[in-house]
Each structure stands twice: as C-alpha cells, then as structure tokens.
C-alpha positions as CSV (number, residue, x, y, z in Angstrom):
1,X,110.4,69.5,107.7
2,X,113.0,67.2,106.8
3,X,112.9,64.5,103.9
4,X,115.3,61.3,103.4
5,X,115.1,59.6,100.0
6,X,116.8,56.6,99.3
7,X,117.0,53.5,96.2
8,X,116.7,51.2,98.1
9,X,117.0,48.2,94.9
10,X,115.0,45.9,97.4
11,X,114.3,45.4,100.8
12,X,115.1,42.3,101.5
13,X,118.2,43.1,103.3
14,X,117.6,43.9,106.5
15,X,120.8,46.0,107.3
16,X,119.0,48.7,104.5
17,X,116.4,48.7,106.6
18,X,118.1,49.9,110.1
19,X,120.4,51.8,108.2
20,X,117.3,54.0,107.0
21,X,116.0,54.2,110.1
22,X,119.5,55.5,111.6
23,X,119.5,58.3,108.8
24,X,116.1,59.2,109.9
25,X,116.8,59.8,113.4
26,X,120.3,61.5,112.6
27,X,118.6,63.7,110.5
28,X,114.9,64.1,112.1
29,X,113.4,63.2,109.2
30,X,109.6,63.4,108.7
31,X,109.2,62.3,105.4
32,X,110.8,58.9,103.2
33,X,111.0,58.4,100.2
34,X,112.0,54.7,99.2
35,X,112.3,54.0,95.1
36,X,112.8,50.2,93.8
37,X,111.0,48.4,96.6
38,X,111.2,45.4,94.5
39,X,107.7,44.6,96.4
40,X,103.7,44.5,95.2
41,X,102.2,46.2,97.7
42,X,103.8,46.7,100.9
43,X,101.3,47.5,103.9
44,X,101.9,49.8,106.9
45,X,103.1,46.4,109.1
46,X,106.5,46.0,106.5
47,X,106.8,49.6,106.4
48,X,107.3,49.6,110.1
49,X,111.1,48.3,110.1
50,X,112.2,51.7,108.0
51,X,110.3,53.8,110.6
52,X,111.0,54.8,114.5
53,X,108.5,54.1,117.4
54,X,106.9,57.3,116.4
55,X,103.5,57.7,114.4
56,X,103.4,57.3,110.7
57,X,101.4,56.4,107.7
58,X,102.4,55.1,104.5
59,X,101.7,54.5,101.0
60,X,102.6,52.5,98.0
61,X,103.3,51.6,94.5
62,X,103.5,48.4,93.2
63,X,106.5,47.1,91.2
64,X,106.4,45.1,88.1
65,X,107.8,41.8,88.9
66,X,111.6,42.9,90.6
67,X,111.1,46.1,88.6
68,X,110.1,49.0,90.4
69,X,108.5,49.7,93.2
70,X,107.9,53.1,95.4
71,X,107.2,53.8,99.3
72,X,106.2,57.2,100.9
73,X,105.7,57.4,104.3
74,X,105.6,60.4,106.5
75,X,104.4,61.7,110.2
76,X,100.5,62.3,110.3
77,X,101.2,65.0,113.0
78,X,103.3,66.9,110.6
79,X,101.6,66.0,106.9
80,X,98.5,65.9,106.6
81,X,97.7,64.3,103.4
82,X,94.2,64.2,101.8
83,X,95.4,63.4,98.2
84,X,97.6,60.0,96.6
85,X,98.1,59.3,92.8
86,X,100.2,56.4,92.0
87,X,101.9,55.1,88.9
88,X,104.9,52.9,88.2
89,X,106.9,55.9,87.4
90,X,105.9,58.3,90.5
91,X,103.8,58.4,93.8
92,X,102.1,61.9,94.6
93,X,101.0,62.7,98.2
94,X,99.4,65.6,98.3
95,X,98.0,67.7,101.9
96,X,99.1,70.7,103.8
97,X,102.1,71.2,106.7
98,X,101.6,72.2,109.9
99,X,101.4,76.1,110.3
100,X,101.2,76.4,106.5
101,X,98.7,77.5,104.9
102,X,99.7,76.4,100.9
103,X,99.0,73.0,99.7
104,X,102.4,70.6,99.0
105,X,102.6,68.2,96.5
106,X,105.5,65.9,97.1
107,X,106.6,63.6,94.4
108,X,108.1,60.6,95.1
109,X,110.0,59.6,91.7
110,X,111.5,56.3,90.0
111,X,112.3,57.6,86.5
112,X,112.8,55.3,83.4
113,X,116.0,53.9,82.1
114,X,115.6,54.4,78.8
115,X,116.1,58.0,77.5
116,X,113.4,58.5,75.0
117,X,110.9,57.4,77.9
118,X,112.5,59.5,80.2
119,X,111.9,62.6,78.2
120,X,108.3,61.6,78.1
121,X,108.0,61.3,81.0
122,X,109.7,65.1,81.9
123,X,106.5,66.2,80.1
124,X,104.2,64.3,82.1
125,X,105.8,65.9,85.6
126,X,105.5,68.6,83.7
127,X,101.7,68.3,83.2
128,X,101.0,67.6,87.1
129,X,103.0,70.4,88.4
130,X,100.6,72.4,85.6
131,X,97.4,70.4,86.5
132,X,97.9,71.0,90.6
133,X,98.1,74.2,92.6
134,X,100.2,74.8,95.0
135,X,104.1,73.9,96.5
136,X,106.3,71.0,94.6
137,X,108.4,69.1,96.1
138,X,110.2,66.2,94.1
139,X,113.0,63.6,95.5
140,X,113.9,59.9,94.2
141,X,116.0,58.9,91.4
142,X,115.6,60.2,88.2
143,X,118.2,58.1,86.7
144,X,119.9,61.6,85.0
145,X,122.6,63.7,85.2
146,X,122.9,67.5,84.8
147,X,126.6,67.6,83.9
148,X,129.3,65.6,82.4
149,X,131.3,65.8,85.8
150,X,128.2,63.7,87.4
151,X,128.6,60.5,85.1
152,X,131.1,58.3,86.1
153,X,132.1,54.7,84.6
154,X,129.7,55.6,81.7
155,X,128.8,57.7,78.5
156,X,127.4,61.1,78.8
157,X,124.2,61.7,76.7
158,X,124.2,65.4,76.1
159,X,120.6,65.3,74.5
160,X,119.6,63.6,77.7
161,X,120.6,66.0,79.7
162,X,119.7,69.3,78.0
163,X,116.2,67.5,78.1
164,X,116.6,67.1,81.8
165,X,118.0,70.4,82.8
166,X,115.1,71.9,80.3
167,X,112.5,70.3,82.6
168,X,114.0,72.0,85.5
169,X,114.2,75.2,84.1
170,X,110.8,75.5,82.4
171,X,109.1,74.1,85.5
172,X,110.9,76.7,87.8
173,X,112.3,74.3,90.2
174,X,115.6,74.4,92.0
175,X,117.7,71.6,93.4
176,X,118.9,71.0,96.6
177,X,122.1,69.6,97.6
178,X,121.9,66.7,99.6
179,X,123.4,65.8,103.1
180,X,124.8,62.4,104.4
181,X,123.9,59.1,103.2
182,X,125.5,55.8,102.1
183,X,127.4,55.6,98.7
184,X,126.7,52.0,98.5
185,X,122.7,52.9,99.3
186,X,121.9,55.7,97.7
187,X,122.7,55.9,93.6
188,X,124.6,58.9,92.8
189,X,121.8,60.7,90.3
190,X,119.5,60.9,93.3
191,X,118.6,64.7,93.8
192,X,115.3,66.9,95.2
193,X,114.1,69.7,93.5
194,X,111.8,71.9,94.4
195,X,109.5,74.2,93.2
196,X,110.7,78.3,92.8
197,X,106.9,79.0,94.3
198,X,108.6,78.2,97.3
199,X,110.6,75.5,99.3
200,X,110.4,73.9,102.8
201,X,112.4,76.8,104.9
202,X,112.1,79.8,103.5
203,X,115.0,81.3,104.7
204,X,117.5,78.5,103.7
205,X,115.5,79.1,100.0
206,X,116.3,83.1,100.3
207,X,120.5,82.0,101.3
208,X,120.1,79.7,98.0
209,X,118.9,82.1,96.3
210,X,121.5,84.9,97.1
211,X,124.0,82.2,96.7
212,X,123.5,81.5,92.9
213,X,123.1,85.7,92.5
214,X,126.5,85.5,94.1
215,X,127.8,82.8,91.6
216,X,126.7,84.4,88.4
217,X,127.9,87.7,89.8
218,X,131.2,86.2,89.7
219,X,130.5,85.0,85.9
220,X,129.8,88.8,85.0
221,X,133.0,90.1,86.3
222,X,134.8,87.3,84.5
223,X,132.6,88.6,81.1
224,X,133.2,92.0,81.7
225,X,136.7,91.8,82.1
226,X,137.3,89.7,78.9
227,X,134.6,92.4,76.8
228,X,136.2,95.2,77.8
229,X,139.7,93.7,77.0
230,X,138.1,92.7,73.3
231,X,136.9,96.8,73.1
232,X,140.7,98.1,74.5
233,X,141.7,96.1,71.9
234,X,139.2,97.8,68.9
235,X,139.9,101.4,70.2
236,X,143.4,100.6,70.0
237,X,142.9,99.4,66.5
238,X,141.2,102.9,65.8
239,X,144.1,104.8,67.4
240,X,146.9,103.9,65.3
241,X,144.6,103.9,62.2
242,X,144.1,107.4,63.6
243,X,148.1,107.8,63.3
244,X,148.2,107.0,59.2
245,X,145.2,109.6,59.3
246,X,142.7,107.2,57.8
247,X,140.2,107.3,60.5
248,X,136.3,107.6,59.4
249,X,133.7,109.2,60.8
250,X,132.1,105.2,61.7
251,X,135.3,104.5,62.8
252,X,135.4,108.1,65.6
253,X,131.5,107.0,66.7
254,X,132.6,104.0,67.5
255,X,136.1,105.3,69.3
256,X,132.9,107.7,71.5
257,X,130.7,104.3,71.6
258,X,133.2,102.4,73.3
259,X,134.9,104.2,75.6
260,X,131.4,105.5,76.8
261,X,130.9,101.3,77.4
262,X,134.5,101.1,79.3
263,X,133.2,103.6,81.1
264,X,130.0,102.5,82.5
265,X,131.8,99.1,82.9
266,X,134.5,100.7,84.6
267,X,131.9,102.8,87.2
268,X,130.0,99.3,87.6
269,X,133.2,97.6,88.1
270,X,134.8,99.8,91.0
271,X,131.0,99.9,93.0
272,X,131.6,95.6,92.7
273,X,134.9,95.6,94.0
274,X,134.1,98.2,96.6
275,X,131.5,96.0,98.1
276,X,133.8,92.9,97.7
277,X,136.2,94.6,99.7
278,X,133.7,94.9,102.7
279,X,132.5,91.6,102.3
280,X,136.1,90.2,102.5
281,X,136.7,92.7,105.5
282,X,133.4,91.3,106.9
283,X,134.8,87.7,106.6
284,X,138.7,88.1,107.1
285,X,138.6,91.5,109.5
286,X,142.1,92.1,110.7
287,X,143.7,88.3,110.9
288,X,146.1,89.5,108.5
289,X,148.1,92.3,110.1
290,X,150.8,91.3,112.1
291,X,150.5,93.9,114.4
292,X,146.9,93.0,115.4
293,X,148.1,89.5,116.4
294,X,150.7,91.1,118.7
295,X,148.5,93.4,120.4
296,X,146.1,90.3,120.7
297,X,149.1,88.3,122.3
298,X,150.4,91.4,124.6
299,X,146.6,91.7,125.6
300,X,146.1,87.9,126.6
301,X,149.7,87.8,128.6
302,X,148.7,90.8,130.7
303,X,145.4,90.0,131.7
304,X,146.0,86.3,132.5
305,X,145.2,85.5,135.9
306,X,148.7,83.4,137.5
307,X,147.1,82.9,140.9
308,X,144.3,85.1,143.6
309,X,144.8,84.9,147.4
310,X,141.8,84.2,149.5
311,X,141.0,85.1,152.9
312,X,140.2,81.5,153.8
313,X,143.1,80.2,152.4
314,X,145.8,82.6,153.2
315,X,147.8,81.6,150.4
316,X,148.5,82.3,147.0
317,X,146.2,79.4,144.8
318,X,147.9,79.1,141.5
319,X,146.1,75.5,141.0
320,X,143.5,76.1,137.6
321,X,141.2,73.7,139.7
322,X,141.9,75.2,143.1
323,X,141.1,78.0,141.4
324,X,137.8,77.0,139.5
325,X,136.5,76.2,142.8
326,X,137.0,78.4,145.0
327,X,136.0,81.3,142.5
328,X,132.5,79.4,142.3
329,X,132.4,79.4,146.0
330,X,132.9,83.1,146.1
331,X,130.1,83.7,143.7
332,X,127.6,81.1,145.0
333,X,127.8,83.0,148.7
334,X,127.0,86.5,146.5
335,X,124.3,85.2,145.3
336,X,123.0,83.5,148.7
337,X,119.7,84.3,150.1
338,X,119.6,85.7,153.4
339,X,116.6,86.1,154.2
340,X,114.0,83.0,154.1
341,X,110.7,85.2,153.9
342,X,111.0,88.3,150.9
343,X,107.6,90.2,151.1
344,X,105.6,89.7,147.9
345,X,105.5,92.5,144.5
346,X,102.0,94.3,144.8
347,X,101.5,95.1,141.2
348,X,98.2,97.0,142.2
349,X,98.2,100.3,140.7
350,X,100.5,99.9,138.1
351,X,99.9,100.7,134.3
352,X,98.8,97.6,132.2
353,X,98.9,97.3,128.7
354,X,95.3,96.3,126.9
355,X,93.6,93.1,124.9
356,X,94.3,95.1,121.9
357,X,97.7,96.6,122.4
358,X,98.9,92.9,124.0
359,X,97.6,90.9,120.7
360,X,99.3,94.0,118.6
361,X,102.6,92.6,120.3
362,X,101.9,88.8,119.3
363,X,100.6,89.8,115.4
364,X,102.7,88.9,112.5
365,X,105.3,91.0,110.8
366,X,103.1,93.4,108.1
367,X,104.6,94.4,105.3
368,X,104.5,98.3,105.8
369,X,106.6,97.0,109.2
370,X,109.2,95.3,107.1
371,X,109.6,98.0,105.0
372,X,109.5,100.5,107.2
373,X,112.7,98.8,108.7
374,X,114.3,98.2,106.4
375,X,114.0,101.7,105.1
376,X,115.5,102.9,108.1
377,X,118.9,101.0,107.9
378,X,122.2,102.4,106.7
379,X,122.1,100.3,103.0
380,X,126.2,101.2,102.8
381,X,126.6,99.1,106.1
382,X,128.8,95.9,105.6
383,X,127.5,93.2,103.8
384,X,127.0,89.4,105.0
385,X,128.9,86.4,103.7
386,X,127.7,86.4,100.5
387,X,128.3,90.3,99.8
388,X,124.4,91.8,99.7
389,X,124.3,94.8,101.5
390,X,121.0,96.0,102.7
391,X,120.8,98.5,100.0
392,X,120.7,95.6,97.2
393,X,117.3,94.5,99.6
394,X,115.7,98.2,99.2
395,X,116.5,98.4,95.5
396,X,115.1,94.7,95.2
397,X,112.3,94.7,97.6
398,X,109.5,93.8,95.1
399,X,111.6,90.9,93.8
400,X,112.4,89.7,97.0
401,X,109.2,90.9,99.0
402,X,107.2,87.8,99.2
403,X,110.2,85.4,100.4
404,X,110.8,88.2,102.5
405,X,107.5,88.0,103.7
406,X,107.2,84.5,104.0
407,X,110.8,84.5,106.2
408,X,109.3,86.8,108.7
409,X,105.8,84.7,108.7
410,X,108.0,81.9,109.4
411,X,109.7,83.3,112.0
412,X,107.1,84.7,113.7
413,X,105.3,80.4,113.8
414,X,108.2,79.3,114.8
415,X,110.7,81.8,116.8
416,X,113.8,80.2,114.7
417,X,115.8,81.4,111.8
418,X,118.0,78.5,110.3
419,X,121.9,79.0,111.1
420,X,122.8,79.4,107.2
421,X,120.6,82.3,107.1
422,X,121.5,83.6,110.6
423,X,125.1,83.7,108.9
424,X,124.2,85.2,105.9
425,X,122.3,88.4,107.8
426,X,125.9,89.1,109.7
C-alpha cells in the first residue's frame, strides 16, 4: 500500500490539484494525505479532482478561517476503515488492510508552528499511539526538523528538535525516506514515520532495518579504531615508565587490562573486515583485474557470430537483420506442428496427491520450516549488499524472528518480495 502526502497551503489552484492526481497514478498510491486545505469541510464531490476514476472515500478536518485544514482519502477496496477522530492538529483513520490481520492507525498530521505547542502536542501523539492498539502510520507536516543540515534560510532550534527526535525515539517509530514530489508543493519538513511494531512491507522494513545496523556498524569501527589508538597510547606511557623502573603494580594490571582489550578488539576487528571483504567481493567481483577484462574481451571476439550460410539462401548473410530473421524462421519451422490431431494424455492410473497433502503445499511458512532452513545453510556463505551473512540471521533469529515471520506471511499472500529486499538476500 502506497501513501502520497502533500501541503497543499490551499486548493484553490487547480494545477495542485492534477498535479496530485499525476503523483498518485505515478506512484499507485492508495492513500492521500492533504494538510492546509484552507477549506471548512470539504465533501467527497471536491475531493474528487485530487482522485482518479477509481473508488474512494474521504474524510475531513475543518480549518480555522485560512488556517488549517486536513483531507484523508483512501481506496475502500484496499482500507477498510471503521474508526475517524478529527482535530485541527491531526485526522486519524483507523481500519484493517487487505490480507492483514493487525489494525492500522494512520495519522494524518498538520503540527503547530509555535514550538512550545508543538512539544505539547508530541505528547498528545504520544498518548494515542499509547491509548490505540495496533500498527501506526504517521505522514503530513510536522513543521520540524531532525538536524541542523534540514533547516535552510532559518535558525535551528536545538531544544526543538531534541524534543522532536525524543518523540520518535520513545514512541519507537522510524522514518521513511520519501520519493518524488514537487519542491514548490511539498514543504521540505514533510516526513512519514512509522511505528517499529511494524510498517507497510515488511521486507522493505527488515532492508531498513539491516541498513541502519550497517550504518552504526560503521560508527563502531570508527570508535574502536580511535579507543584502541587512546589505550596504544597508555601502554606506551607504561612502557617507558617501565624503562626508568618506576612501574606499579596498578600500573602492570593495567598494562594486562589493556592489551587483553586490544586484543578482543583486534579478534572482533579482523572477523569485521573478513566479512567486509566478502561483501565488497559480492559487490565488486573481479571488475578490477585487468586480466579478467581481457579474457572477457578475447571470449566476446571469438564467439561473435560474423555471418551463417543457409541452405535457402546459398550465401553467406552477414546482415544483423538478415540475420535476425532468418534465424527466427529456422526456429519457428522447429517448433511447427505437424501433425493436426495429437491423441489426448490419459492420466488414469497415475498416483495423485490428497486433500490433505495438496492444502499442505498451499499452507503458510511455519516457523519450525524457517528455521529448519535456515539451519541448514552454510552461515560463512557470502553476504548480500549490506554485509549480513546468514549466520548473523541464526545467531539473531529471536530478534529478527517475527519480521522474519511476517516477510514469509507476506510472501506467501502475495507471491512478491520487493526488489530492495530481493537485492539485499543476493
């Protein structure tokens, strides 16, 4: 399920209008979410120009004045919503996804400019994810930033947002990056964030996932190298004390302490950079040695095809499109049929499978399967694009095991796997 969010700042303008509707269909969106209407009360009739020909329902909250203003409107065949609480500040539609089975609450959100009303109103969010059960899904504008790099052409508030990213945090949500739109359309402190419980695809949730373990993996390396440089940098204190021969016995533990440390760091270190190596093997493979190019290049030259001699022709064709053609022609009489009546397959007497062992075919992954699986794969094989071989998955099952679970369950509704993750399981 795909969601579009967009300030809007009024809708008089009809070019906002198709434009929205463009991004929709680009994008297959089945859910919008329009902040600063600038409207009291807009009906299902004027929600129609931001919507296809398709079904849809909508919903929405009233501005005050030209202040204000939010629209939510989604496909009835895909969101089933059973639940609505409005305010000036947020509109919550609340129902259940096709082939789901958990309850999403999806929070359409206009937050307040001022920044002592804004942190209130963090704690009210906070209070409805609390208050409701089930998945959170949160989009709009919420007129903050998380970092100083984010604010342009005006001051960073640092207590703002350490309030904001606080929020985030203590109400387990991650953010998603967003994809398209129009700068002049859609302000730049616009974002989604979405509940840890879990978040539209599962398996682009697990690649997110894996790809902020990735990213503070990368932290820790740069930490341990700059610790252990700090501890050479004590022992070598306590060596040339050692040389004047006033060395303690604090001063010797320690000297055992650390290089114990360097040690561990050092084992930990060369497993990381082992694994590295077959991830950039995995990603790079042999496009850097010369010589692999050339036999490439030898390879290609021999086997190219200059020109074939057909019996029709009785002549060399060296024309690519002669070519094209009358290779096709030569398969296509293969593959003729000669004969206009083929008896019919009797499948009488052959072995069929029963009701039971057919519906065992069509059940869902079960755990013990997974596991059993993934027990039985070689966890030194080469890792994906993000480095996780499938022995960081065994040692991690139980804190991966119900994304895990809900991948496979998603699968197995929908027969697809999204191509992010398709990459990362390489």
């Amino acid at each position: 399920m795909n969601f579009v969010s967009v300030n809007i700042n009024g809708v008089s303008d009809d070019r906002k209008s198709f434009w929205i509707k463009s991004l929709k269909g680009s994008v297959k969106a089945d859910f919008i979410g329009i902040q600063e209407s600038h409207q009291e009360g807009m009906d299902e009739l004027a929600a129609q120009r931001f919507w296809d020909k398709s079904n849809f329902t909508s919903v929405s909250a009233n501005s005050v004045g030209r202040l204000g203003g939010l629209v939510s409107m989604w496909n009835p065949d895909i969101l089933s919503v059973d639940m609505v609480i409005k305010s000036q500040k947020f509109l919550l539609t609340s129902g259940l996804i096709t082939g789901v089975a958990d309850r999403i609450n999806i929070l359409n959100i206009h937050a307040p400019n001022e920044v002592g009303q804004r942190r209130l109103f963090w704690d009210e969010i906070a209070g409805l994810i609390s208050r409701f059960s089930g998945l959170w899904l949160m989009l709009g504008d919420f007129n903050e930033v998380r970092s100083e790099a984010e604010r342009i052409n005006s001051r960073f508030d640092w207590g703002s947002s350490d309030a904001f990213n606080d929020f985030i945090s203590n109400s387990g949500l991650l953010e998603y990056s967003k994809s398209g739109g129009e700068p002049k359309l859609v302000d730049s402190v616009d974002r989604g964030l979405i509940h840890s419980g879990v978040v539209g695809k599962q398996d682009l949730y697990f690649a997110g996932i894996l790809k902020v373990i990735k990213q503070e993996i990368k932290k820790w390396r740069l930490e341990t190298k700059l610790f252990c440089i700090d501890m050479e940098a004590i022992i070598d204190n306590i060596e040339n004390k050692a040389i004047s021969g006033l060395l303690t016995n604090e001063d010797k533990e320690l000297r055992i302490r650390l290089r114990v440390k360097i040690d561990q760091l050092e084992l930990r270190k060369t497993k990381d950079l082992q694994q590295k190596a077959r991830a950039n093997w995995l990603k790079f493979g042999d496009e850097n040695s010369s010589f692999f190019h050339k036999i490439i290049e030898v390879n290609s030259a021999t086997n190219r095809v200059h020109g074939l001699i057909f019996q029709n022709r009785n002549r060399l064709v060296t024309d690519p499109t002669e070519l094209k053609e009358e290779i096709r022609l030569w398969f296509k009489k293969q593959f003729a049929e000669p004969i206009r009546r083929r008896p019919e397959f009797d499948k009488d007497g052959l072995p069929n499978l029963s009701d039971n062992s057919r519906n065992l075919l069509c059940e869902q992954f079960s755990e013990k399967d997974i596991v059993s699986a993934l027990k039985g794969c070689d966890g030194s094989k080469a890792p994906g694009p993000y480095g996780f071989s499938l022995k960081f998955f065994k040692v991690f099952w139980e804190k991966f095991k119900d994304i895990w679970l809900g991948v496979f369950k998603e699968f197995h509704s929908s027969g697809n796997i999204s191509e992010g993750f398709r990459r990362l399981l390489l």
